[in-house]
C-alpha positions as YAML, in Angstrom:
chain: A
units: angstrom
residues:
- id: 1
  name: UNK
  ca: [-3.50, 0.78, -35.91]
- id: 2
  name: UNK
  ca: [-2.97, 1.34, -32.35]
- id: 3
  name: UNK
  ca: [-1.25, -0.62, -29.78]
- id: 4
  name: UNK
  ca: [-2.05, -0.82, -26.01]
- id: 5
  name: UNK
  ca: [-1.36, -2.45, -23.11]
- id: 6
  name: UNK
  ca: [-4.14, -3.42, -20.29]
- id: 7
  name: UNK
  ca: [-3.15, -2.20, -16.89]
- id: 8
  name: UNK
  ca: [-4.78, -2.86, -13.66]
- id: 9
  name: UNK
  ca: [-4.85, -1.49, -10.09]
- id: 10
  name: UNK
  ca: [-2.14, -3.18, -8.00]
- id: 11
  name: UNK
  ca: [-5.09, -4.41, -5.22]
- id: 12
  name: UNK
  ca: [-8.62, -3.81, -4.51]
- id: 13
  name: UNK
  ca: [-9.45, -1.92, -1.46]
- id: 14
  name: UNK
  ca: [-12.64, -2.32, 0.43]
- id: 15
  name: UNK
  ca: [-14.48, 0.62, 2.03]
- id: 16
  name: UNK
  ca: [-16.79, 1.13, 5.07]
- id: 17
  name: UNK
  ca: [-17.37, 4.53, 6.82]
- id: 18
  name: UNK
  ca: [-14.52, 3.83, 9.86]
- id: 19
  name: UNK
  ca: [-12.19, 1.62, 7.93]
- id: 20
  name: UNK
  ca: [-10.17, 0.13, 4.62]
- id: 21
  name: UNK
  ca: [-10.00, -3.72, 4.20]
- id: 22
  name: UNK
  ca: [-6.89, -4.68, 2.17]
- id: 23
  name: UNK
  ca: [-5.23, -7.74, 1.17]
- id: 24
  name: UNK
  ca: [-1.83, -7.88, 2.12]
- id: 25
  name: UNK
  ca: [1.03, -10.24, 1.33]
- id: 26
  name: UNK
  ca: [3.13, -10.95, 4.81]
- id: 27
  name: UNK
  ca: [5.75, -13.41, 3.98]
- id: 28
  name: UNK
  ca: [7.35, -15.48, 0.77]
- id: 29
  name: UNK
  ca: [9.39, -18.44, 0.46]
- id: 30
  name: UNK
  ca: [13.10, -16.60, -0.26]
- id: 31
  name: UNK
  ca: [16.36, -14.91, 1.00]
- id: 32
  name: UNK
  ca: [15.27, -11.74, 2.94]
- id: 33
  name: UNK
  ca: [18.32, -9.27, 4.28]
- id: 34
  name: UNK
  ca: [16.49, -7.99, 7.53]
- id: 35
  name: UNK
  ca: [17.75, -7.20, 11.01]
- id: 36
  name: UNK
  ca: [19.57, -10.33, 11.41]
- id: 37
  name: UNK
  ca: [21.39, -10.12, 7.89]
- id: 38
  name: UNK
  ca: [20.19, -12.70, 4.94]
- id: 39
  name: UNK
  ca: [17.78, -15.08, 6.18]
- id: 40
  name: UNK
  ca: [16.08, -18.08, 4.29]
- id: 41
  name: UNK
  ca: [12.55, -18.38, 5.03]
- id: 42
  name: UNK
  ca: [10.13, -21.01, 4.10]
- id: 43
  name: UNK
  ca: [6.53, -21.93, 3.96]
- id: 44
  name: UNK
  ca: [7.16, -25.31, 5.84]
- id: 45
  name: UNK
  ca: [7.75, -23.28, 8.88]
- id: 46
  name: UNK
  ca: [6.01, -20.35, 8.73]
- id: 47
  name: UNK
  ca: [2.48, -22.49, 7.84]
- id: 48
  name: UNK
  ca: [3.31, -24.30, 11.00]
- id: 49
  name: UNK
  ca: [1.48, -21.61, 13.71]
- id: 50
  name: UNK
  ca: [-0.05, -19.39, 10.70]
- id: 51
  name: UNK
  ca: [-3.28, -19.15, 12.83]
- id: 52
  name: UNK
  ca: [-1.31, -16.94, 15.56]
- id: 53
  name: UNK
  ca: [-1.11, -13.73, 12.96]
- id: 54
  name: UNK
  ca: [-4.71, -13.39, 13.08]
- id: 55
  name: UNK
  ca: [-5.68, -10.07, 15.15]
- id: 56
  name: UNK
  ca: [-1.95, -9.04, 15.47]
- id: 57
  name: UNK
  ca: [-1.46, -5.53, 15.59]
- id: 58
  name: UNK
  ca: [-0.73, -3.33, 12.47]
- id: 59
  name: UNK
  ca: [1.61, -0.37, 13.33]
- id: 60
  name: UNK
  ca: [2.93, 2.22, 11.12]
- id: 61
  name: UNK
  ca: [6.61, 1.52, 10.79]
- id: 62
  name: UNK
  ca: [8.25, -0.77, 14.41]
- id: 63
  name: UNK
  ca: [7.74, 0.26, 17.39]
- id: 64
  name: UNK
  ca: [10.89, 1.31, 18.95]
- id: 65
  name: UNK
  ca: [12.15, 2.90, 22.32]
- id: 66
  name: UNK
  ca: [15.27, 4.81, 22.56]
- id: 67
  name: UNK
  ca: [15.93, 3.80, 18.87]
- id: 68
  name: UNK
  ca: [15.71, 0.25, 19.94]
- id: 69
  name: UNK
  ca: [13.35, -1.99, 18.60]
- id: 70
  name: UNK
  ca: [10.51, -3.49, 21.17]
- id: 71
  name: UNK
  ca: [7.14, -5.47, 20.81]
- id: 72
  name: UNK
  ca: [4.50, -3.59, 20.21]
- id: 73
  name: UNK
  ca: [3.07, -4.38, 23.17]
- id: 74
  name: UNK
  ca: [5.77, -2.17, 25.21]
- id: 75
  name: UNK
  ca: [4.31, 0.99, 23.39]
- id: 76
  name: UNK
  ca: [1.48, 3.36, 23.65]
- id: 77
  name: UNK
  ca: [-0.74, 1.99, 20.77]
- id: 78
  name: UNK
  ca: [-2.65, 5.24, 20.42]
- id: 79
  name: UNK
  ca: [0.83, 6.28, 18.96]
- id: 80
  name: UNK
  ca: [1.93, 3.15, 16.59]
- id: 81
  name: UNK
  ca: [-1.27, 0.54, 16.19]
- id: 82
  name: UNK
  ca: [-3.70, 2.01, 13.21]
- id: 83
  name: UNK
  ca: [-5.06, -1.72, 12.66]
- id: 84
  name: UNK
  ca: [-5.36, -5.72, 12.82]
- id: 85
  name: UNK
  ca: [-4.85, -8.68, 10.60]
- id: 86
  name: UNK
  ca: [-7.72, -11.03, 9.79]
- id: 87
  name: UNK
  ca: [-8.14, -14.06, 7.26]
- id: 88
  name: UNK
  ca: [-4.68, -15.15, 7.37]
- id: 89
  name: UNK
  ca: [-3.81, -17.95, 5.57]
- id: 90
  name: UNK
  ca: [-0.92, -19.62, 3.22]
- id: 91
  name: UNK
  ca: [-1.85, -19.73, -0.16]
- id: 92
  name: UNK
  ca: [1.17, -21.37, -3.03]
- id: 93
  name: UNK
  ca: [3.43, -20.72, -0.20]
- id: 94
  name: UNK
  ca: [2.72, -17.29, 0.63]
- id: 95
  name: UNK
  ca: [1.29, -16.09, 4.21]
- id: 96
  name: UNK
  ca: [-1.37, -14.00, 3.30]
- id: 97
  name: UNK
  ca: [-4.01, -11.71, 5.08]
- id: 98
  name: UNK
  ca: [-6.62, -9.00, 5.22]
- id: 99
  name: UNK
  ca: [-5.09, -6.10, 7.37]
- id: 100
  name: UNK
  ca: [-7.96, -3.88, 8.58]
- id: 101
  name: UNK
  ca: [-6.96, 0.09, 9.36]
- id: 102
  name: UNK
  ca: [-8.46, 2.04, 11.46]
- id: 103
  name: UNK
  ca: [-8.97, 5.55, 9.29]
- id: 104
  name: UNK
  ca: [-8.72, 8.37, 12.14]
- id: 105
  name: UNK
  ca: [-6.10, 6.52, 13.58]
- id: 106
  name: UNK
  ca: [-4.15, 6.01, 10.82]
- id: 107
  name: UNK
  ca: [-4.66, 9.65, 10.01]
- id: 108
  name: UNK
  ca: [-3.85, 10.72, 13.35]
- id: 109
  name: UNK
  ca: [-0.46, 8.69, 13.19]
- id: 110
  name: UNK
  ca: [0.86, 8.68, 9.49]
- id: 111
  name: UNK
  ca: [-1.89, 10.01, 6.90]
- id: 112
  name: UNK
  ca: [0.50, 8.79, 3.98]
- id: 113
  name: UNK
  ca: [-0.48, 5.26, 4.82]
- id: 114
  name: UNK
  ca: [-3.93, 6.16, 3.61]
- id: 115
  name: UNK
  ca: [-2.62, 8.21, 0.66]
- id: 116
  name: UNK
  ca: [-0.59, 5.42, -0.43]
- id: 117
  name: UNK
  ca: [-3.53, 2.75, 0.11]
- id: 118
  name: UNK
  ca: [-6.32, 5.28, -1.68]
- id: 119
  name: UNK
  ca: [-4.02, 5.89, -4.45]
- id: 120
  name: UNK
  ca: [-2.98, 2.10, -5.39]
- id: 121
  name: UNK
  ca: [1.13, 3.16, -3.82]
- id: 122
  name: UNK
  ca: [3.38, 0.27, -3.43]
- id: 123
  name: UNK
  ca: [2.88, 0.10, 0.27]
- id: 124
  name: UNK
  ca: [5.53, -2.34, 1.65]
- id: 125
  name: UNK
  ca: [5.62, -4.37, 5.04]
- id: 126
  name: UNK
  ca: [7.58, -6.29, 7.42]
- id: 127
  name: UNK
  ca: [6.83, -8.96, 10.10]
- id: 128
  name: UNK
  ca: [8.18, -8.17, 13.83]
- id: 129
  name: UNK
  ca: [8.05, -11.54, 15.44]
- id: 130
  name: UNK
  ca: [10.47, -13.73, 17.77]
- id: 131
  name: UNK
  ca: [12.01, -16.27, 15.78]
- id: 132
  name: UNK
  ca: [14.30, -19.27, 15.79]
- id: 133
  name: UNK
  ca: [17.10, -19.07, 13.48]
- id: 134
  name: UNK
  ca: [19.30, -22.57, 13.18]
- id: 135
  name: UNK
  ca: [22.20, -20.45, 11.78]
- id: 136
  name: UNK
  ca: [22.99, -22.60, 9.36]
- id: 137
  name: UNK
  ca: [24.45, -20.81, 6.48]
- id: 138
  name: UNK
  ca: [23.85, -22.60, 2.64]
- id: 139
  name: UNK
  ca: [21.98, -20.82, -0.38]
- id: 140
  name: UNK
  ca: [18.55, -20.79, -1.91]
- id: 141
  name: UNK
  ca: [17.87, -19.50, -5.67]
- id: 142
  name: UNK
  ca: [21.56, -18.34, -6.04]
- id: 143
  name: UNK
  ca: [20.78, -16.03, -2.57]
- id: 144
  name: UNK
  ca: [23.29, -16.51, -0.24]
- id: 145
  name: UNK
  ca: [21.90, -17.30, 3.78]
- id: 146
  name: UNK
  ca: [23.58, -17.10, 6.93]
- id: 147
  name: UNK
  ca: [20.81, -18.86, 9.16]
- id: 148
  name: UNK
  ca: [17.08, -20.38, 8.12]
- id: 149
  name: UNK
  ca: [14.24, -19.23, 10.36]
- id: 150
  name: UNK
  ca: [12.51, -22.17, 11.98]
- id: 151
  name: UNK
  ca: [10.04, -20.33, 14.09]
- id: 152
  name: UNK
  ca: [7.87, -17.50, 14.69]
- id: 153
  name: UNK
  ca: [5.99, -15.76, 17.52]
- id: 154
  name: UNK
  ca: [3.82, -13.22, 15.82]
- id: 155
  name: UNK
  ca: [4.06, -9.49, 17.44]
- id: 156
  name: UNK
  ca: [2.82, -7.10, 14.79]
- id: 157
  name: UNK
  ca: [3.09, -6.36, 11.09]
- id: 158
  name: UNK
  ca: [4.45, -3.05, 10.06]
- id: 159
  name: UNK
  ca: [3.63, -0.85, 7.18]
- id: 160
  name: UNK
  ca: [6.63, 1.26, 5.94]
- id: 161
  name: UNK
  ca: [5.27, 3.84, 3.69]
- id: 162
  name: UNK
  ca: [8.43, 5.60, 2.05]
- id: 163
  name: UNK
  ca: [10.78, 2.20, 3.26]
- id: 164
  name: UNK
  ca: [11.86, -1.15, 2.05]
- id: 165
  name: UNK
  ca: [10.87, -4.14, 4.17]
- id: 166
  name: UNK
  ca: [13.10, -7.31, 4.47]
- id: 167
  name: UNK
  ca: [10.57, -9.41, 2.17]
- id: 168
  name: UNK
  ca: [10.29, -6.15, -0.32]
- id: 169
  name: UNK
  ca: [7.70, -5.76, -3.10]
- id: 170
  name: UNK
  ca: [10.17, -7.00, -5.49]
- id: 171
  name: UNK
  ca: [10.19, -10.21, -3.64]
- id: 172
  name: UNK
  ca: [6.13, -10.46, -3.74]
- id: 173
  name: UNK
  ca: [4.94, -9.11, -0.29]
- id: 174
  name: UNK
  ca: [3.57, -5.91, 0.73]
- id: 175
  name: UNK
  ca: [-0.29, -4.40, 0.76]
- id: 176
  name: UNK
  ca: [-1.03, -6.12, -3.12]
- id: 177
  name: UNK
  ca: [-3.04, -9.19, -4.18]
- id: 178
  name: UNK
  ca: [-1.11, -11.93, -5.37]
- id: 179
  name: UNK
  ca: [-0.81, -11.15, -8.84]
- id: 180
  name: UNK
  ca: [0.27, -7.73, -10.37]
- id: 181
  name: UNK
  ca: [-0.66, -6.37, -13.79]
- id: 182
  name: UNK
  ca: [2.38, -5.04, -15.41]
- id: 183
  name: UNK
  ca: [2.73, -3.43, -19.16]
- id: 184
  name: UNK
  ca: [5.31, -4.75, -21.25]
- id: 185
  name: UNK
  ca: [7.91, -1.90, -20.15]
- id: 186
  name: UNK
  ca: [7.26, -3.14, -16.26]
- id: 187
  name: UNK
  ca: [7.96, -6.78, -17.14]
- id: 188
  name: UNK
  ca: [11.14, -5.75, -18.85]
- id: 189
  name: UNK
  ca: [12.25, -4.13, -16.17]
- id: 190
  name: UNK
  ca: [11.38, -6.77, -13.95]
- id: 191
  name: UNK
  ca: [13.26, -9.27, -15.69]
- id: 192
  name: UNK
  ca: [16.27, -7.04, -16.26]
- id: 193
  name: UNK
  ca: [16.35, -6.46, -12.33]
- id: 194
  name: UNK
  ca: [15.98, -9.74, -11.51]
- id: 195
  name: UNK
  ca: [18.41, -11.50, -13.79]
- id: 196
  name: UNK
  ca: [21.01, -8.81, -13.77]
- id: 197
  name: UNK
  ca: [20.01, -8.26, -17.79]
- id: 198
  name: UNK
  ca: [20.18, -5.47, -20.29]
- id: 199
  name: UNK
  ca: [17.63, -6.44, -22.83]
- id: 200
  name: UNK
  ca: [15.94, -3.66, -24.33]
- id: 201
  name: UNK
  ca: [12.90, -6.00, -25.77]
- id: 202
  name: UNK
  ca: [11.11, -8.66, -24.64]
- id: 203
  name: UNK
  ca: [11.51, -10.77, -27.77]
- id: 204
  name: UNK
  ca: [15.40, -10.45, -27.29]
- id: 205
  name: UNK
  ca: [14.78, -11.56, -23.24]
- id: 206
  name: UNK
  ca: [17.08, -14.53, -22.37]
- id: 207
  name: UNK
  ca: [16.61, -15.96, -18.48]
- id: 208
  name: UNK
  ca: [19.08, -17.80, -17.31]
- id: 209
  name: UNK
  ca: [16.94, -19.65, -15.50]
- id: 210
  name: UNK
  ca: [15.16, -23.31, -15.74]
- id: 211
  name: UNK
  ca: [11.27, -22.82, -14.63]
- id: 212
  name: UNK
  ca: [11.28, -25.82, -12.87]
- id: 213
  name: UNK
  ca: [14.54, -25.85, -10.81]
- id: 214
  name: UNK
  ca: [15.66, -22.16, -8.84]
- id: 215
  name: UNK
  ca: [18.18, -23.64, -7.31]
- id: 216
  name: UNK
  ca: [19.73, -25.15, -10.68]
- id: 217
  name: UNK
  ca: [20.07, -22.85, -12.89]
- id: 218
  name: UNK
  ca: [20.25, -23.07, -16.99]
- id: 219
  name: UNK
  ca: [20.38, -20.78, -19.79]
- id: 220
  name: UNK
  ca: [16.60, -21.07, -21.44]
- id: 221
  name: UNK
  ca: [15.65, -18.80, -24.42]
- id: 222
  name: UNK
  ca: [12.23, -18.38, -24.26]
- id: 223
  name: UNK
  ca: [9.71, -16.10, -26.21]
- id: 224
  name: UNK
  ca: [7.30, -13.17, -25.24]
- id: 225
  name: UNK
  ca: [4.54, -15.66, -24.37]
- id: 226
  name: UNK
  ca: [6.97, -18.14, -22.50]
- id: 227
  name: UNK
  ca: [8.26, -15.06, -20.60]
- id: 228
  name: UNK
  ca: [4.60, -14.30, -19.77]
- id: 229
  name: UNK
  ca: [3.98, -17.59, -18.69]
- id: 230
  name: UNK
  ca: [7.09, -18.00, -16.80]
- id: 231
  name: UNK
  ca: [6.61, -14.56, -14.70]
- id: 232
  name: UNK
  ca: [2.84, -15.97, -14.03]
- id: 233
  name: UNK
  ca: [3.81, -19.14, -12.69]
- id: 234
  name: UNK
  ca: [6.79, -18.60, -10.48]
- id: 235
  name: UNK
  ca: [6.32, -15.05, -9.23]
- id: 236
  name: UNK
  ca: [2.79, -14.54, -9.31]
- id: 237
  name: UNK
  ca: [2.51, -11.95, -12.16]
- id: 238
  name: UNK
  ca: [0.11, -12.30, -14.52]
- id: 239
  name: UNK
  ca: [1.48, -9.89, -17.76]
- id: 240
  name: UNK
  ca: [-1.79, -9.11, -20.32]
- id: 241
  name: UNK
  ca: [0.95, -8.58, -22.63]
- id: 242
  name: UNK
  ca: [0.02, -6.36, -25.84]
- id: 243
  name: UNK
  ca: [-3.10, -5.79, -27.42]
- id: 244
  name: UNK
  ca: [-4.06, -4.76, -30.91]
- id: 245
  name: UNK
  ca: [-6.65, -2.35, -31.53]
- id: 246
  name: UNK
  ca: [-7.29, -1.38, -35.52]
- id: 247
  name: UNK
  ca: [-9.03, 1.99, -36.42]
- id: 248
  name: UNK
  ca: [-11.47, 0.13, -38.99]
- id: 249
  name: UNK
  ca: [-12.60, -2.16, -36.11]
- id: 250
  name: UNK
  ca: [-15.60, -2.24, -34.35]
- id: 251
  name: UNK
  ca: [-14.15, -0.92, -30.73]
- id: 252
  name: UNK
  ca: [-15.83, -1.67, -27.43]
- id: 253
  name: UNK
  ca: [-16.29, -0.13, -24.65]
- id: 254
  name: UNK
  ca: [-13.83, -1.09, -22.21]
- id: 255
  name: UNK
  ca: [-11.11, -0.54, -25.29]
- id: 256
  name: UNK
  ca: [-12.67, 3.24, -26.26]
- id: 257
  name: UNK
  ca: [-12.13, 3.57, -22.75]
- id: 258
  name: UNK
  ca: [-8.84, 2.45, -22.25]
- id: 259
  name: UNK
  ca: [-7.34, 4.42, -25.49]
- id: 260
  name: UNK
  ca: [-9.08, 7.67, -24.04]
- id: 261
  name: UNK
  ca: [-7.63, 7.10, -20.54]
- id: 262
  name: UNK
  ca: [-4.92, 9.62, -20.93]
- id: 263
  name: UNK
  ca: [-7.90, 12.02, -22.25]
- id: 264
  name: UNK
  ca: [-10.16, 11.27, -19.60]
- id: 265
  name: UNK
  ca: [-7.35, 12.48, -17.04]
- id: 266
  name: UNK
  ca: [-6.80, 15.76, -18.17]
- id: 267
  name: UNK
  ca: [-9.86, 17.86, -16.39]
- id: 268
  name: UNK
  ca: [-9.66, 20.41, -19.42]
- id: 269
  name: UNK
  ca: [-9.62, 17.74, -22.36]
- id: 270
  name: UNK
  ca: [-12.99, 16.61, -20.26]
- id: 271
  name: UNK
  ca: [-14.67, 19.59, -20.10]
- id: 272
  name: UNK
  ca: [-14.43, 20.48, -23.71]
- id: 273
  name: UNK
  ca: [-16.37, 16.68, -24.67]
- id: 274
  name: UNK
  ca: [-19.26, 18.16, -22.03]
- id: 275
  name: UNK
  ca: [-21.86, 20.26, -23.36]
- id: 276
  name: UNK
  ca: [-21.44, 24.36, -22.51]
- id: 277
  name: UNK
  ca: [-23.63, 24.53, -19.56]
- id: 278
  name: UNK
  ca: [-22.83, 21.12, -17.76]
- id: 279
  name: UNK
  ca: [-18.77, 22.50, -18.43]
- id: 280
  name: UNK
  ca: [-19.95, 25.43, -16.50]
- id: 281
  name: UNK
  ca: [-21.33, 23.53, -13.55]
- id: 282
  name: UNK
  ca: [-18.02, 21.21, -13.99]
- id: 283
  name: UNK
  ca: [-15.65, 24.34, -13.44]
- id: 284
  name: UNK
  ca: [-18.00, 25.77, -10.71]
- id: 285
  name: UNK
  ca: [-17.38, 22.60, -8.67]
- id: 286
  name: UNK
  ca: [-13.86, 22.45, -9.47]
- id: 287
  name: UNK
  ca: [-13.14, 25.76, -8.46]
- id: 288
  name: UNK
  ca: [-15.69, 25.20, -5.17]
- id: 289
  name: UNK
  ca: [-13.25, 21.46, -4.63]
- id: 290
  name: UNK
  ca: [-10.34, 23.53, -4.77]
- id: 291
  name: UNK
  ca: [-10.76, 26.47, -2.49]
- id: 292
  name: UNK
  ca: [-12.29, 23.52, 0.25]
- id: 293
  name: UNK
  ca: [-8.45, 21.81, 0.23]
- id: 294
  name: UNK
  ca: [-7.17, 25.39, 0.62]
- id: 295
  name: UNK
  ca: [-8.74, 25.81, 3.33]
- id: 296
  name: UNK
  ca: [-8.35, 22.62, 4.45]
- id: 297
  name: UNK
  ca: [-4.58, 22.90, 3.80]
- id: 298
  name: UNK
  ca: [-3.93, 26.03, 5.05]
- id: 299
  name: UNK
  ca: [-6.00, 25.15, 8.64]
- id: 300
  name: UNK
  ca: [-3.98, 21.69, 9.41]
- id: 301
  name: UNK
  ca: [-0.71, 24.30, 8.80]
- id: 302
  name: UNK
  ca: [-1.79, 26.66, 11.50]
- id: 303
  name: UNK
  ca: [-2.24, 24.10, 13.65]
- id: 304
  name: UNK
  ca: [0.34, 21.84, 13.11]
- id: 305
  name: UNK
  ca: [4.33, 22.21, 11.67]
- id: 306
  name: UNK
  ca: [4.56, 18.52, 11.37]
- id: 307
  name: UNK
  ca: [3.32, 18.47, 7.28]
- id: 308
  name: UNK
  ca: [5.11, 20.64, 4.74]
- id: 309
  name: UNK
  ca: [2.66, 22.26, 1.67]
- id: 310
  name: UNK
  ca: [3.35, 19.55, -0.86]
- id: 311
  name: UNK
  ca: [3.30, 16.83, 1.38]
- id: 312
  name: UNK
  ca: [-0.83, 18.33, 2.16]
- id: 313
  name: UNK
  ca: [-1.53, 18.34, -1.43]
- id: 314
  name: UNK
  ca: [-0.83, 15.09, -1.83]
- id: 315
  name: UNK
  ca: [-3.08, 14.21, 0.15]
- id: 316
  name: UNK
  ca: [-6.71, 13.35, -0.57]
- id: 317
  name: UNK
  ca: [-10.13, 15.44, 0.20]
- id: 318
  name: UNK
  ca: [-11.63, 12.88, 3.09]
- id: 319
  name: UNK
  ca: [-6.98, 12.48, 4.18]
- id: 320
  name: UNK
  ca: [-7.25, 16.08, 4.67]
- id: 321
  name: UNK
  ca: [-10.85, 16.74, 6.21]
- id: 322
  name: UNK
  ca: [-9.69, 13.89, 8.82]
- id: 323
  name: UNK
  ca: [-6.48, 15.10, 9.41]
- id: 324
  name: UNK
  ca: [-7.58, 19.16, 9.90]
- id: 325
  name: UNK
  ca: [-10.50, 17.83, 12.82]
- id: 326
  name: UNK
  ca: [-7.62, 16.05, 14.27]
- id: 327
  name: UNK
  ca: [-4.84, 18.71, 14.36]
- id: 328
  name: UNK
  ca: [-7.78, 20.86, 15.62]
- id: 329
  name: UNK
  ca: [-7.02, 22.76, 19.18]
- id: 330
  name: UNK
  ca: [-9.18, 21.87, 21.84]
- id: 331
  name: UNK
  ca: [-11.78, 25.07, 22.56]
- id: 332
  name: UNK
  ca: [-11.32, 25.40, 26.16]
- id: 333
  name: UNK
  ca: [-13.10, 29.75, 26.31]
- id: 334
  name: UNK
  ca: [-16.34, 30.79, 26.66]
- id: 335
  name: UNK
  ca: [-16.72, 31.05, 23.54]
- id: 336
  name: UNK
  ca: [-17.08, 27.43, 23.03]
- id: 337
  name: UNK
  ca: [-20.38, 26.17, 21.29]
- id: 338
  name: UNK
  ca: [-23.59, 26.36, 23.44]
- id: 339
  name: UNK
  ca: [-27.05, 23.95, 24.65]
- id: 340
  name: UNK
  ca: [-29.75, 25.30, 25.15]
- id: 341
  name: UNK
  ca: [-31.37, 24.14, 28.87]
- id: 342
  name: UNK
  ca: [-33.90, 24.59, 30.87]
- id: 343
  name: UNK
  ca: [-31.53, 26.96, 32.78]
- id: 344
  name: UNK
  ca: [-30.73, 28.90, 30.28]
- id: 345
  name: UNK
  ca: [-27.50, 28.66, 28.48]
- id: 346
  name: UNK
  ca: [-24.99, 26.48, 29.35]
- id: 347
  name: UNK
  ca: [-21.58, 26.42, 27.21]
- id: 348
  name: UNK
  ca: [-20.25, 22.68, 26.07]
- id: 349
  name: UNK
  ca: [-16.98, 22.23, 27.45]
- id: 350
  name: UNK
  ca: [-14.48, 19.39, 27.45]
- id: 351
  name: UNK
  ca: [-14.57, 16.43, 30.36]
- id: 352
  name: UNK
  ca: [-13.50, 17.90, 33.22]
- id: 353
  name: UNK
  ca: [-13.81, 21.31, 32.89]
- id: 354
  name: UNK
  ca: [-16.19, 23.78, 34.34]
- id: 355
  name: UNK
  ca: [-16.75, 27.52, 34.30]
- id: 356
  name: UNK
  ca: [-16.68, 29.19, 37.80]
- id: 357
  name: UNK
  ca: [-20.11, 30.84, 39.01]
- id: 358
  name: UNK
  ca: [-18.02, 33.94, 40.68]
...
């Protein structure tokens, strides 16, 4: 008998030829430390002017100016903005949106923001806005506050690949739908971060915690499937939990296919279910794949000092081909490619520039 556990990408991502479409979690009810230390901030007040975040910029990390942080509308965009919010809405208290990027430009600026969206990464944000804070210190959920924000005026959203926003993942916002998948090691360690626990089993799990009440707390014992439950209701995790799959059963597709997932990514375990001559075709196109992000690779490093090696191979196929055309030094010779004219030949040179007759 074999035991597995259902696990799901993080958030869908939607494709056109110039652009990804991805949903995007901006702000929760909760205690966030950000630049003005912990802050309470709630749905009453951010739902007030909710409309204003649509067509906001999206910048890659905050704009700042002599290490001083400035609206985004003090900065050269062609060197922070890869994209705009659309659809926003609040949704079970959360301010929620699609953000739209911009591929070159997001390639041109930070290519890891594209990695980490292509590849399902925990992609965290954070709001820049003007707010109100009444400074009024208190606590919320056993987080201790030092003021409660009571407006916002929306500047830009901010995606921090390799950084931590204010309202973190672990809080519930970032580039994600509003539920996560988790196996039952994820949940475990969830609930062990959360609630300051050491269980080692799910079963054993005691939150001391009532459902109903966050801000009054009380030791509840619950069981796998009230843990399940509980994570699904209040934090917007929805845990498949585990699923039995006997050798003398009938299996199905989708489960043949999730027990031979670990198979199915290992390129040489693949080849050797293929028959001979398709495996040969398989390895011909590997090998053809490879050598094309070698090259790829190896041009964006003459060009460019700003990625190391490992950082490139990270990277994806259409990350690098995008990234190599724009690292690419402008061709201002002769040797330029040519038109063919009525006039004979005539080489195709950048705006501006023209070849002397002399």
């Amino acid at each position: 008998m074999r035991y597995i556990t259902l696990y799901q990408p993080t958030y869908e991502v939607k494709e056109t030829d110039d652009k990804l479409i991805v949903p995007v979690v901006l702000m929760v009810e909760g205690v966030h430390n950000g630049s003005a230390g912990p802050v309470l901030h709630l749905s009453e007040y951010y739902k007030n002017n909710y409309q204003e975040w649509n067509d906001v910029p999206v910048t890659v990390s905050h704009p700042v100016i002599n290490d001083q942080h400035v609206s985004v509308n003090n900065v050269n965009w062609d060197e922070w903005v890869v994209g705009e919010l659309h659809d926003v809405h609040v949704n079970d208290g959360k301010l929620k949106a699609k953000a739209h990027i911009d591929k070159n430009r997001a390639i041109a600026i930070n290519p890891e923001v594209i990695n980490y969206i292509k590849e399902n990464k925990k992609l965290e944000v954070s709001i820049g806005a003007f707010t109100e804070n009444d400074n009024k210190q208190g606590a919320y959920g056993g987080d201790q506050y030092e003021s409660v924000t009571t407006a916002y005026q929306p500047d830009h959203l901010a995606l921090l690949p390799n950084s931590k926003g204010a309202c973190s993942w672990s809080d519930g916002c970032g580039i994600r739908t509003n539920e996560e998948n988790m196996d039952d090691q994820q949940v475990l360690q969830f609930l062990n971060e959360k609630f300051n626990s050491e269980a080692k089993d799910l079963k054993e799990f005691n939150i001391n915690c009532d459902c109903n009440d966050h801000d009054n707390p009380k030791p509840t014992n619950m069981e796998e499937k009230e843990v399940i439950n509980y994570l699904k209701e209040n934090w917007g995790i929805q845990v498949n939990g585990l699923s039995e799959l006997a050798q003398d059963e009938q299996v199905t597709k989708e489960q043949a296919l999730e027990v031979l997932s670990e198979d199915l990514s290992d390129l040489d375990k693949v080849k050797e279910l293929l028959p001979q001559d398709l495996a040969e075709k398989v390895s011909t196109g590997l090998e053809s794949y490879e050598k094309n992000r070698k090259e790829l690779i190896d041009t964006i490093q003459d060009n460019t000092e700003e990625f190391s090696k490992e950082k490139l191979e990270s990277f994806d196929m259409e990350t690098l081909q995008g990234l190599a055309k724009a690292t690419k030094p402008t061709d201002y010779s002769g040797n330029a490619p040519v038109n063919n004219s009525e006039n004979g030949i005539e080489p195709l040179l950048p705006a501006g520039v023209e070849i002397s007759n002399n």
